[in-house]
PyMOL Python script that loads the backbone (N, CA, C, O; Angstrom):
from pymol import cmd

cmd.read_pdbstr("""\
ATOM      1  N   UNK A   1       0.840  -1.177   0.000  1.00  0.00           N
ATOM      2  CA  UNK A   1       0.000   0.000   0.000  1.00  0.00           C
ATOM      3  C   UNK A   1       0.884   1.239   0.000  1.00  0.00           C
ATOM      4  O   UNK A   1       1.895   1.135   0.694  1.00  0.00           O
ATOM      5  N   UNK A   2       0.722   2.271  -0.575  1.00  0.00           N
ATOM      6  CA  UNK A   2       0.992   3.433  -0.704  1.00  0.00           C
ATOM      7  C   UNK A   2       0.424   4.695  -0.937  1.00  0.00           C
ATOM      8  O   UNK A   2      -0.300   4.801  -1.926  1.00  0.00           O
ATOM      9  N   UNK A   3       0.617   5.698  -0.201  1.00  0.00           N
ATOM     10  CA  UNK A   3       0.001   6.969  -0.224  1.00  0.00           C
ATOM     11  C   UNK A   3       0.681   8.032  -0.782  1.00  0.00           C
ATOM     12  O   UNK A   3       1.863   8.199  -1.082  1.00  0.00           O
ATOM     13  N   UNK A   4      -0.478   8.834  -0.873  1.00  0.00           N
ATOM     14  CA  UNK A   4       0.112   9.498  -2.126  1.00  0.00           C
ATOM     15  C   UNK A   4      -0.133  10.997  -0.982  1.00  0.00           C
ATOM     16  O   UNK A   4      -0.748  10.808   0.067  1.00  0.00           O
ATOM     17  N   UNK A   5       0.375  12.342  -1.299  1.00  0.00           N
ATOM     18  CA  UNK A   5      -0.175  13.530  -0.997  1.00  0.00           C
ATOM     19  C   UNK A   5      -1.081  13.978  -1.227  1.00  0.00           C
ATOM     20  O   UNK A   5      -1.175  13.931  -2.454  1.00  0.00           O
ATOM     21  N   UNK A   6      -2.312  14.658  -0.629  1.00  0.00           N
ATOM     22  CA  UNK A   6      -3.455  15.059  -0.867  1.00  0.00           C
ATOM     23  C   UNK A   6      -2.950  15.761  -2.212  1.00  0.00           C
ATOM     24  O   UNK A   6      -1.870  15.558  -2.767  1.00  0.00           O
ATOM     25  N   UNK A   7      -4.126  16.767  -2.678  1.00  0.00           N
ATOM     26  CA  UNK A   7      -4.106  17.703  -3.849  1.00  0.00           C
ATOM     27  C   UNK A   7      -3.965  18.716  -3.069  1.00  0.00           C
ATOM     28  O   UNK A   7      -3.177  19.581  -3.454  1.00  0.00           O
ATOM     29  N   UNK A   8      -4.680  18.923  -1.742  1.00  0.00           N
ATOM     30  CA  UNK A   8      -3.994  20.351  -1.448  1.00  0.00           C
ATOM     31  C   UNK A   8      -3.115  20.236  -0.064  1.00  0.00           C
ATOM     32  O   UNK A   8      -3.371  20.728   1.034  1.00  0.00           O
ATOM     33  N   UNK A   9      -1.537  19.095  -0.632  1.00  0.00           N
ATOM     34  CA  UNK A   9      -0.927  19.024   0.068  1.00  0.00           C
ATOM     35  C   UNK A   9       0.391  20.086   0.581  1.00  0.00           C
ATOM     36  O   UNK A   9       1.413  19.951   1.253  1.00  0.00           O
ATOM     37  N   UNK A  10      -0.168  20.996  -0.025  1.00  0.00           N
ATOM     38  CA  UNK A  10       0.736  22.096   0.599  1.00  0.00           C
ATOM     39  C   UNK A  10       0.422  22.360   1.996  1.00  0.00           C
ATOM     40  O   UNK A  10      -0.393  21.704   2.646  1.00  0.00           O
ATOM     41  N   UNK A  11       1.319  23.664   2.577  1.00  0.00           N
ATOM     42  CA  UNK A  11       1.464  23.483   3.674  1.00  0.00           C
ATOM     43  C   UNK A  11       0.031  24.436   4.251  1.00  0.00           C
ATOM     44  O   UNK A  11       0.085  25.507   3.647  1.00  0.00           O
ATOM     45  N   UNK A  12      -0.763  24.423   4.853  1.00  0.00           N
ATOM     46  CA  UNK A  12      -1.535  24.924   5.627  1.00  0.00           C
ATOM     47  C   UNK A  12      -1.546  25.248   6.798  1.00  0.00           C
ATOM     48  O   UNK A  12      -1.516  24.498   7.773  1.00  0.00           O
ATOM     49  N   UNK A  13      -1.603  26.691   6.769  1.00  0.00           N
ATOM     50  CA  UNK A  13      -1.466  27.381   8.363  1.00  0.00           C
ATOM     51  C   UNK A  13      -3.031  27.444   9.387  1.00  0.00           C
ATOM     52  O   UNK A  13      -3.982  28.137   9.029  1.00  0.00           O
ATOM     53  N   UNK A  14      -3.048  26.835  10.312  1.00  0.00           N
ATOM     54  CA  UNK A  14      -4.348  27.031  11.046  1.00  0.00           C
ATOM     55  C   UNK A  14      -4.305  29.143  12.036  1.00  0.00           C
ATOM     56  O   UNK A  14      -3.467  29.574  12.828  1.00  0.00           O
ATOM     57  N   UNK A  15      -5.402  29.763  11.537  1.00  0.00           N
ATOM     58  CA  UNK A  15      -5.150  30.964  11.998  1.00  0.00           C
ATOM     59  C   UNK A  15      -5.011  30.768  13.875  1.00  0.00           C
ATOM     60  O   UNK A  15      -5.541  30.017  14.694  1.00  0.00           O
ATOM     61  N   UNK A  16      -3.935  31.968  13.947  1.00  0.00           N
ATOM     62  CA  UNK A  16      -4.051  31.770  15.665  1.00  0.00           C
ATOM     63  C   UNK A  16      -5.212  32.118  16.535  1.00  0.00           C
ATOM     64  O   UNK A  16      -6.105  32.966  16.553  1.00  0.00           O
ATOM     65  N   UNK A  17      -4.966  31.485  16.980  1.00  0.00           N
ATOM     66  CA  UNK A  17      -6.841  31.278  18.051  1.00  0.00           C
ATOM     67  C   UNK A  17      -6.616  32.896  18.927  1.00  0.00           C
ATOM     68  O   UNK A  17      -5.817  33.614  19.528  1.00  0.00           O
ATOM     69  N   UNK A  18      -8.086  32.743  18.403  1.00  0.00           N
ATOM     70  CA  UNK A  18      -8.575  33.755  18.964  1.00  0.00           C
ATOM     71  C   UNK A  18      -9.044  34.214  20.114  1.00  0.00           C
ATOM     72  O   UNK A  18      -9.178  35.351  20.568  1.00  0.00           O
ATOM     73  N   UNK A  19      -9.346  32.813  20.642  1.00  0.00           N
ATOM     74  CA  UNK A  19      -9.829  33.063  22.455  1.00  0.00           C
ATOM     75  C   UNK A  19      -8.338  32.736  22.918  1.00  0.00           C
ATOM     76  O   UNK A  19      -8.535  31.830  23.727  1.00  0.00           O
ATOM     77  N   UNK A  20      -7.209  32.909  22.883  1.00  0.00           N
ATOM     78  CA  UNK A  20      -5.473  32.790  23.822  1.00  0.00           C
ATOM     79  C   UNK A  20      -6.013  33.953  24.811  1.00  0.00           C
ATOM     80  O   UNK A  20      -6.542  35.051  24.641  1.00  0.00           O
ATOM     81  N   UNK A  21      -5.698  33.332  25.703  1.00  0.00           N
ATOM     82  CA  UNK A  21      -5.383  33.888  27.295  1.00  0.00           C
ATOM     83  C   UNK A  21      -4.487  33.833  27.966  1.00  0.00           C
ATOM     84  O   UNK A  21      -4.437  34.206  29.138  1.00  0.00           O
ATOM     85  N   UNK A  22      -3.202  33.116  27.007  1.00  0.00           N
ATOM     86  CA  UNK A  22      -2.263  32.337  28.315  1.00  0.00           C
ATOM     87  C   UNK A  22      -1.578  34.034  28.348  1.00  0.00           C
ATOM     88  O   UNK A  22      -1.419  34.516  29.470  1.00  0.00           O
ATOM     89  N   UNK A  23      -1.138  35.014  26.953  1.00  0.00           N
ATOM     90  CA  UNK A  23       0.176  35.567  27.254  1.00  0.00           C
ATOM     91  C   UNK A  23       1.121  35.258  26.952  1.00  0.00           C
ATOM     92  O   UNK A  23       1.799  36.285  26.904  1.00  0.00           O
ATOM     93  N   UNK A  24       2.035  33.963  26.526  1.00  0.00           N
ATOM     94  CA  UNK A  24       2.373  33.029  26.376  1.00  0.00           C
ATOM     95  C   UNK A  24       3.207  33.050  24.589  1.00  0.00           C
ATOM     96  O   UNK A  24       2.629  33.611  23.658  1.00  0.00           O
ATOM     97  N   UNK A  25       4.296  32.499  24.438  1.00  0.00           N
ATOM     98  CA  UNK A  25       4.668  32.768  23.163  1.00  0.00           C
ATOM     99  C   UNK A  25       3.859  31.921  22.473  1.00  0.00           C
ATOM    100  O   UNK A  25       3.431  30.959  23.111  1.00  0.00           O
ATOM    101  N   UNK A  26       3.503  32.042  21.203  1.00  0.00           N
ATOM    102  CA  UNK A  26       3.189  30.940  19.904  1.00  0.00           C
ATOM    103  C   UNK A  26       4.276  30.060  19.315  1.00  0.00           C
ATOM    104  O   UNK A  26       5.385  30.467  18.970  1.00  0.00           O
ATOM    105  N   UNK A  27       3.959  29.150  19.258  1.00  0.00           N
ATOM    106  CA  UNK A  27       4.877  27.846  18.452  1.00  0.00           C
ATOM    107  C   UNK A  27       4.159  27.621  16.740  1.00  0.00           C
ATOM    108  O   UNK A  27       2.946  27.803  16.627  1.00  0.00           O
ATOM    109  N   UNK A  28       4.679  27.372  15.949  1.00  0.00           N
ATOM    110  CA  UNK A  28       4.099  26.785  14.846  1.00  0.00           C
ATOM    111  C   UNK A  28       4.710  25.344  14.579  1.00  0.00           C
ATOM    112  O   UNK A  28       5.875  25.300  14.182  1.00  0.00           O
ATOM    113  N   UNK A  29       4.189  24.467  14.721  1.00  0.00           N
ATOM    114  CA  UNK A  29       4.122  22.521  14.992  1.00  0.00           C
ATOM    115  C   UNK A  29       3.824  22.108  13.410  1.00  0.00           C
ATOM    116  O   UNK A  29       2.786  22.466  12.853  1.00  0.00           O
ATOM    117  N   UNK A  30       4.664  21.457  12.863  1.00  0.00           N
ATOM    118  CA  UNK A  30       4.225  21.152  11.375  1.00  0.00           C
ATOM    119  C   UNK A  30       4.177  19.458  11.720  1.00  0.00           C
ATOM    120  O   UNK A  30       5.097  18.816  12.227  1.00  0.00           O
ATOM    121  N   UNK A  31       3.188  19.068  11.408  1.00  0.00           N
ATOM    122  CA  UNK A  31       2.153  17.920  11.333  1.00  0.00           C
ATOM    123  C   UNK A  31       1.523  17.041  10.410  1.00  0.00           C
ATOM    124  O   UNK A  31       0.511  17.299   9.758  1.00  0.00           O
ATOM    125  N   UNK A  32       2.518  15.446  10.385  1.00  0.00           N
ATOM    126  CA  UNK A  32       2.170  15.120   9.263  1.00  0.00           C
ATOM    127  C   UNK A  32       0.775  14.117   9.403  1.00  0.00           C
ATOM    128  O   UNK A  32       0.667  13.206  10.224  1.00  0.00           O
ATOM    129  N   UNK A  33      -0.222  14.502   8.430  1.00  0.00           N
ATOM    130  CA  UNK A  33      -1.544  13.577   8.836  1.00  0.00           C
ATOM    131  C   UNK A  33      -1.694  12.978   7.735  1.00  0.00           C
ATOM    132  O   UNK A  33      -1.667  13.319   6.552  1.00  0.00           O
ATOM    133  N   UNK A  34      -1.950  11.490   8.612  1.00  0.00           N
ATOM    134  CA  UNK A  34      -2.445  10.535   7.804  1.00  0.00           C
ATOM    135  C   UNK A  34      -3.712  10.184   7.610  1.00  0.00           C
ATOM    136  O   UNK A  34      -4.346   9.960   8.641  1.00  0.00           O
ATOM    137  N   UNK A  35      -4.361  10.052   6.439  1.00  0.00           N
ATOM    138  CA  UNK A  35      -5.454   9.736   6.165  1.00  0.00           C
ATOM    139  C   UNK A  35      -5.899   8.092   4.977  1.00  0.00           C
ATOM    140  O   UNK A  35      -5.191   7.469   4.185  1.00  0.00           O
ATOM    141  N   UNK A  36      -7.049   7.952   5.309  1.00  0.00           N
ATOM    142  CA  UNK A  36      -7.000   6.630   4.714  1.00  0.00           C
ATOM    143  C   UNK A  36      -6.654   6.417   2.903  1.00  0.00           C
ATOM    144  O   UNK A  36      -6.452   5.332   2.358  1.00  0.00           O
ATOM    145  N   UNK A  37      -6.661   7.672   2.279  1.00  0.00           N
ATOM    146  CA  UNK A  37      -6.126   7.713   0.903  1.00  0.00           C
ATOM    147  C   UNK A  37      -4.609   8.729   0.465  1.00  0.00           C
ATOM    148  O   UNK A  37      -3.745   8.634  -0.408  1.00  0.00           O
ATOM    149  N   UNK A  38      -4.873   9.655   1.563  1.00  0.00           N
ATOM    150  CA  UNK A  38      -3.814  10.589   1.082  1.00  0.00           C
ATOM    151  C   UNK A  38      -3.070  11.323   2.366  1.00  0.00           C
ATOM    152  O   UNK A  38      -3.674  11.313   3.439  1.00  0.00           O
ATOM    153  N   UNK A  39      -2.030  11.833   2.299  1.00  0.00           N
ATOM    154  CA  UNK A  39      -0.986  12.614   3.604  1.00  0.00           C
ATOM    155  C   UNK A  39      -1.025  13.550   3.088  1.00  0.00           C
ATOM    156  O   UNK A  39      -0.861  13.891   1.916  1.00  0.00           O
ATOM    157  N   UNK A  40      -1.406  14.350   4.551  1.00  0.00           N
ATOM    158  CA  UNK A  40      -1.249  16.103   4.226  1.00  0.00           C
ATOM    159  C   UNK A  40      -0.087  16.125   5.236  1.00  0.00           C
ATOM    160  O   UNK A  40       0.303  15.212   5.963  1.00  0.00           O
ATOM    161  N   UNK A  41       0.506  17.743   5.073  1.00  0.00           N
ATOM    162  CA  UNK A  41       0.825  18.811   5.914  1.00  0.00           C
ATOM    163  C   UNK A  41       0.356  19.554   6.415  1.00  0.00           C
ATOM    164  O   UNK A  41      -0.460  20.181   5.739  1.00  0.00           O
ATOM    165  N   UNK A  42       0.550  20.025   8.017  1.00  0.00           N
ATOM    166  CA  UNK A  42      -0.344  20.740   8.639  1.00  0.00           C
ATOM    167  C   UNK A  42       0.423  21.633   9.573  1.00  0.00           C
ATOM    168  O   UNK A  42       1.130  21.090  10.422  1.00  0.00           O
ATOM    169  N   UNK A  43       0.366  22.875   9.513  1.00  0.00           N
ATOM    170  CA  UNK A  43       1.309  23.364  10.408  1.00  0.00           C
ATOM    171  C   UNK A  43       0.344  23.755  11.484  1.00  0.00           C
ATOM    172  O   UNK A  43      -0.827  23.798  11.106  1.00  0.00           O
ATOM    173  N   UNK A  44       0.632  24.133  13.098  1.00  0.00           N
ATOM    174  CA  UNK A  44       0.030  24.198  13.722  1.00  0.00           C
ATOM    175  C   UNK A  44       0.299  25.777  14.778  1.00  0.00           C
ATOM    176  O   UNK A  44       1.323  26.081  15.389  1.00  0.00           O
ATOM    177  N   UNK A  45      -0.703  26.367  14.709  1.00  0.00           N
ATOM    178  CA  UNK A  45      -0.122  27.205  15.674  1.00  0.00           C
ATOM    179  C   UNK A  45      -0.651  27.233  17.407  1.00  0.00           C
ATOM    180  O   UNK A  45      -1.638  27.754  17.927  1.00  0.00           O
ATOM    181  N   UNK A  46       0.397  26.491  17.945  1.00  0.00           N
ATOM    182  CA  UNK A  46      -0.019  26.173  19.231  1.00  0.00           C
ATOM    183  C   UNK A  46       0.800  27.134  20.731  1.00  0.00           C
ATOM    184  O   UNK A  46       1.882  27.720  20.776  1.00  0.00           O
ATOM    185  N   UNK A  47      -0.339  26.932  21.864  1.00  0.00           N
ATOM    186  CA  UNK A  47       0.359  27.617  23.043  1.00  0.00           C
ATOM    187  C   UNK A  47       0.181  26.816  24.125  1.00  0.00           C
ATOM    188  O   UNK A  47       0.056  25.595  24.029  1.00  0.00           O
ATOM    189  N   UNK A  48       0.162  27.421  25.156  1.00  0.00           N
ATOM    190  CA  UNK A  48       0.037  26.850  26.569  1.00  0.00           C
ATOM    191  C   UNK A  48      -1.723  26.611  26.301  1.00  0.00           C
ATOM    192  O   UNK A  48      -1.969  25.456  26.650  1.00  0.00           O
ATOM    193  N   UNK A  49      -2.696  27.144  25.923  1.00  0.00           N
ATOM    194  CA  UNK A  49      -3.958  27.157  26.103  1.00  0.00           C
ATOM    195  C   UNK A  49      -4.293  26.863  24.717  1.00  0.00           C
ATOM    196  O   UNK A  49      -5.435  27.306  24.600  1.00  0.00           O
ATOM    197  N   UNK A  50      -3.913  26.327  23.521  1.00  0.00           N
ATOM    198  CA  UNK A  50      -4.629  25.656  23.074  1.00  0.00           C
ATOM    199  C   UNK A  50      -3.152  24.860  22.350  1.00  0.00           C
ATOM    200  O   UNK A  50      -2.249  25.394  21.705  1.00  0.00           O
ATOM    201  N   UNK A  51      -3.317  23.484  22.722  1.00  0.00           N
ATOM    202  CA  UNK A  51      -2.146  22.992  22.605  1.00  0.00           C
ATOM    203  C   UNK A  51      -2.216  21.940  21.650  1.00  0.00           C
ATOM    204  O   UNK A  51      -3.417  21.745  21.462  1.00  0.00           O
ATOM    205  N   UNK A  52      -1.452  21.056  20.854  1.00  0.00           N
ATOM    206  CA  UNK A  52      -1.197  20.458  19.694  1.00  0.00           C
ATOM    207  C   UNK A  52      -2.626  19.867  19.387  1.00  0.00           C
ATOM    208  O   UNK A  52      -3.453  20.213  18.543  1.00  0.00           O
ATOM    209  N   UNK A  53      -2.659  18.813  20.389  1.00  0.00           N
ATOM    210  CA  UNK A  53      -3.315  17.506  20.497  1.00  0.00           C
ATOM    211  C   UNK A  53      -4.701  17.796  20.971  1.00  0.00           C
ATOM    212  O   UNK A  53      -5.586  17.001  20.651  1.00  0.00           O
ATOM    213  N   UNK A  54      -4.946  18.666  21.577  1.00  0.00           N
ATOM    214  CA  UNK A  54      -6.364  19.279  20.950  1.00  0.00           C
ATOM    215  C   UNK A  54      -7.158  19.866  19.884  1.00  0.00           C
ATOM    216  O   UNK A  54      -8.324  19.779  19.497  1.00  0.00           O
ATOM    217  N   UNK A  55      -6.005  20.558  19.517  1.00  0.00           N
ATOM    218  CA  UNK A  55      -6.618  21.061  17.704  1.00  0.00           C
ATOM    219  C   UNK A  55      -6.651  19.979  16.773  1.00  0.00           C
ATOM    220  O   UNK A  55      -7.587  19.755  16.006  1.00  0.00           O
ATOM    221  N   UNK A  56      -5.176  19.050  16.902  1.00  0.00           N
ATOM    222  CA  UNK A  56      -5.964  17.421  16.043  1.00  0.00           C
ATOM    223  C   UNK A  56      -6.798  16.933  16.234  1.00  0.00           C
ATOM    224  O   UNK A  56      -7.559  16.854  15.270  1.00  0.00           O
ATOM    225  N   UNK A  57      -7.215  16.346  17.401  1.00  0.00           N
ATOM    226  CA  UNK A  57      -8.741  15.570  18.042  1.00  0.00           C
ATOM    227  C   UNK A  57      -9.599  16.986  17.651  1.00  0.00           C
ATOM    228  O   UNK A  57     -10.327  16.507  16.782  1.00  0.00           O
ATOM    229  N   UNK A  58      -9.777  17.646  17.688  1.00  0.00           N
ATOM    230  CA  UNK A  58     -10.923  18.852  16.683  1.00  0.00           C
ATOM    231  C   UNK A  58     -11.218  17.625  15.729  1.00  0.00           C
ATOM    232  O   UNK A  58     -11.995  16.671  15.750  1.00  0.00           O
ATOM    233  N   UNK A  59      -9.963  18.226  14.655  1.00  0.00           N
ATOM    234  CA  UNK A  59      -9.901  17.984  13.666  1.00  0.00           C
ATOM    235  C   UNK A  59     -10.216  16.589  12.925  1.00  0.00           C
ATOM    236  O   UNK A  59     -10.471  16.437  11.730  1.00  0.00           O
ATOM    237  N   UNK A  60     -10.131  15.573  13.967  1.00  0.00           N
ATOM    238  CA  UNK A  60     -10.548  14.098  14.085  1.00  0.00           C
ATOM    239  C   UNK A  60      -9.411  13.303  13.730  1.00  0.00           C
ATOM    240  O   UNK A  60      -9.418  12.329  12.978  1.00  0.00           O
ATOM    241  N   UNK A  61      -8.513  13.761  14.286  1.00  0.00           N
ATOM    242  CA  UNK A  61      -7.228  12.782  14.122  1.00  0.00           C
ATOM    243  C   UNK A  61      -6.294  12.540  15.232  1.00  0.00           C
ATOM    244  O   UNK A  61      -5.729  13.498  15.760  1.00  0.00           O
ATOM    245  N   UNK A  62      -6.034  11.031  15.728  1.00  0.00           N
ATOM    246  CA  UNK A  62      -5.263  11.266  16.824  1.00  0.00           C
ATOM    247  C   UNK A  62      -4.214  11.649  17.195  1.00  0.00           C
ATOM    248  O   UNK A  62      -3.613  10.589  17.369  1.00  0.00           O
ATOM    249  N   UNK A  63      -3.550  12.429  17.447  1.00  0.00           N
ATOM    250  CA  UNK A  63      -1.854  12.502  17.849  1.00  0.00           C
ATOM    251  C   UNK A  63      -0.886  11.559  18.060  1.00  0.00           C
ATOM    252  O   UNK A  63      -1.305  10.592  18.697  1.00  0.00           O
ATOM    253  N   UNK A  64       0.259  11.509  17.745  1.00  0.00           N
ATOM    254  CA  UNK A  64       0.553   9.842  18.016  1.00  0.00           C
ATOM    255  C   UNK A  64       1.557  10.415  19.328  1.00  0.00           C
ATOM    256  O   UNK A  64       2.479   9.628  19.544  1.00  0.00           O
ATOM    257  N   UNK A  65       1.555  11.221  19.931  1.00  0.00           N
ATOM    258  CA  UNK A  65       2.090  11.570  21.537  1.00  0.00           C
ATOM    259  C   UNK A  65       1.187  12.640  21.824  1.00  0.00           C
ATOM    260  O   UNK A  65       0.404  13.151  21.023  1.00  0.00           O
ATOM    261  N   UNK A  66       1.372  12.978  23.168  1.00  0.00           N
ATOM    262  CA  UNK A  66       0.446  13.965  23.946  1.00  0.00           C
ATOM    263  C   UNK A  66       0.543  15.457  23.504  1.00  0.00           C
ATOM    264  O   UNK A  66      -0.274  16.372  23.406  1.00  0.00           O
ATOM    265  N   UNK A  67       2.348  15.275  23.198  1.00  0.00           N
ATOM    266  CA  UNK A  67       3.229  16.334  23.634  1.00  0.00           C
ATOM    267  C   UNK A  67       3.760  16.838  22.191  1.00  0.00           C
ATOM    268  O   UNK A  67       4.266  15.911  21.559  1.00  0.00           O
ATOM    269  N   UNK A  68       3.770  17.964  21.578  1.00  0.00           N
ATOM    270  CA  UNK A  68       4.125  17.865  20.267  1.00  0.00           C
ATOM    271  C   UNK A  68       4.236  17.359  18.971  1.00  0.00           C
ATOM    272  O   UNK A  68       5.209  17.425  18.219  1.00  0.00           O
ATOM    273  N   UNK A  69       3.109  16.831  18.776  1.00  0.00           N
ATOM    274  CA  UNK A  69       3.141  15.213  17.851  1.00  0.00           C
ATOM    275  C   UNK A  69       3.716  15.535  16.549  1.00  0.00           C
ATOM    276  O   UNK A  69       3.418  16.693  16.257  1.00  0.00           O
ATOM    277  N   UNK A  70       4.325  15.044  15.773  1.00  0.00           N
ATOM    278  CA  UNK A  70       4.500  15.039  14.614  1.00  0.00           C
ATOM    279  C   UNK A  70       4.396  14.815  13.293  1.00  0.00           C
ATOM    280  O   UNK A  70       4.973  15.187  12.272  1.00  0.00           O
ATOM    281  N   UNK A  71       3.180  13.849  13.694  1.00  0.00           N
ATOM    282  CA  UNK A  71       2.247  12.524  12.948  1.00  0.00           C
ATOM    283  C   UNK A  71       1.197  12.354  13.824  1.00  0.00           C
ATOM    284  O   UNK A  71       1.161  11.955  14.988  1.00  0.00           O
ATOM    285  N   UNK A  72       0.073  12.852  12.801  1.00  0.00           N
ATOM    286  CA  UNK A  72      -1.087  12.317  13.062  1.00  0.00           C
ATOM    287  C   UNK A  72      -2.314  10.970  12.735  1.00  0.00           C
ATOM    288  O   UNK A  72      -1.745  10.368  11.824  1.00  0.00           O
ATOM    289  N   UNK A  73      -3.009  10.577  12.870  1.00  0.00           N
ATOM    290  CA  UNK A  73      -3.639   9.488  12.155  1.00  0.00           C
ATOM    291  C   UNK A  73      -5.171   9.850  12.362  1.00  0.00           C
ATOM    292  O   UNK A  73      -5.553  10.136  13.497  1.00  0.00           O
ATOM    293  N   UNK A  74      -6.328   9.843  10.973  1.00  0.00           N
ATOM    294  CA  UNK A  74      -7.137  10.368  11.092  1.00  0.00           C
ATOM    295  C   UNK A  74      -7.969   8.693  12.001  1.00  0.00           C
ATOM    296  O   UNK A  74      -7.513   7.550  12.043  1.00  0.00           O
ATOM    297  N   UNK A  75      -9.272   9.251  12.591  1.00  0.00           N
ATOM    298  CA  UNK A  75      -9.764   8.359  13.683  1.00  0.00           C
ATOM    299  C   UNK A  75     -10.992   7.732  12.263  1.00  0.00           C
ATOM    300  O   UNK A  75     -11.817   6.851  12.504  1.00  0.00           O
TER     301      UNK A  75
END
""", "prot")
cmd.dss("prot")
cmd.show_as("cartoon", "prot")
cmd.util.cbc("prot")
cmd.orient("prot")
């Protein structure tokens, strides 16, 4: 089996959230997700208050660590 890159596998920026409260610097997390036909790129812009592995599980994909993931897998 082999996967191919989505069509709009370029890189995609998620805008920075708008409810941040921490204060806190921004990170941008680039995120590779797997899906059952095709792999995207996903860059992420994460903080103390809204952090990696919540914006994937949004998104419906699990993180494959808690903590910065790097690879995702859709659920």
């Amino acid at each position: 089996m082999s996967f191919q890159w989505g069509q709009d596998a370029g890189d995609k920026v998620d805008p920075a959230p708008s409810l941040c409260t921490c204060n806190e610097k921004h990170h941008v997390l680039r995120v590779v997700c797997v899906h059952m036909e095709y792999l995207e790129h996903v860059q992420l812009i994460i903080c103390k208050c809204n952090p990696a592995a919540a914006q994937l599980v949004c998104r419906g994909l699990f993180p494959c660590t808690p903590l910065s993931p790097t690879l995702a897998v859709n659920m």
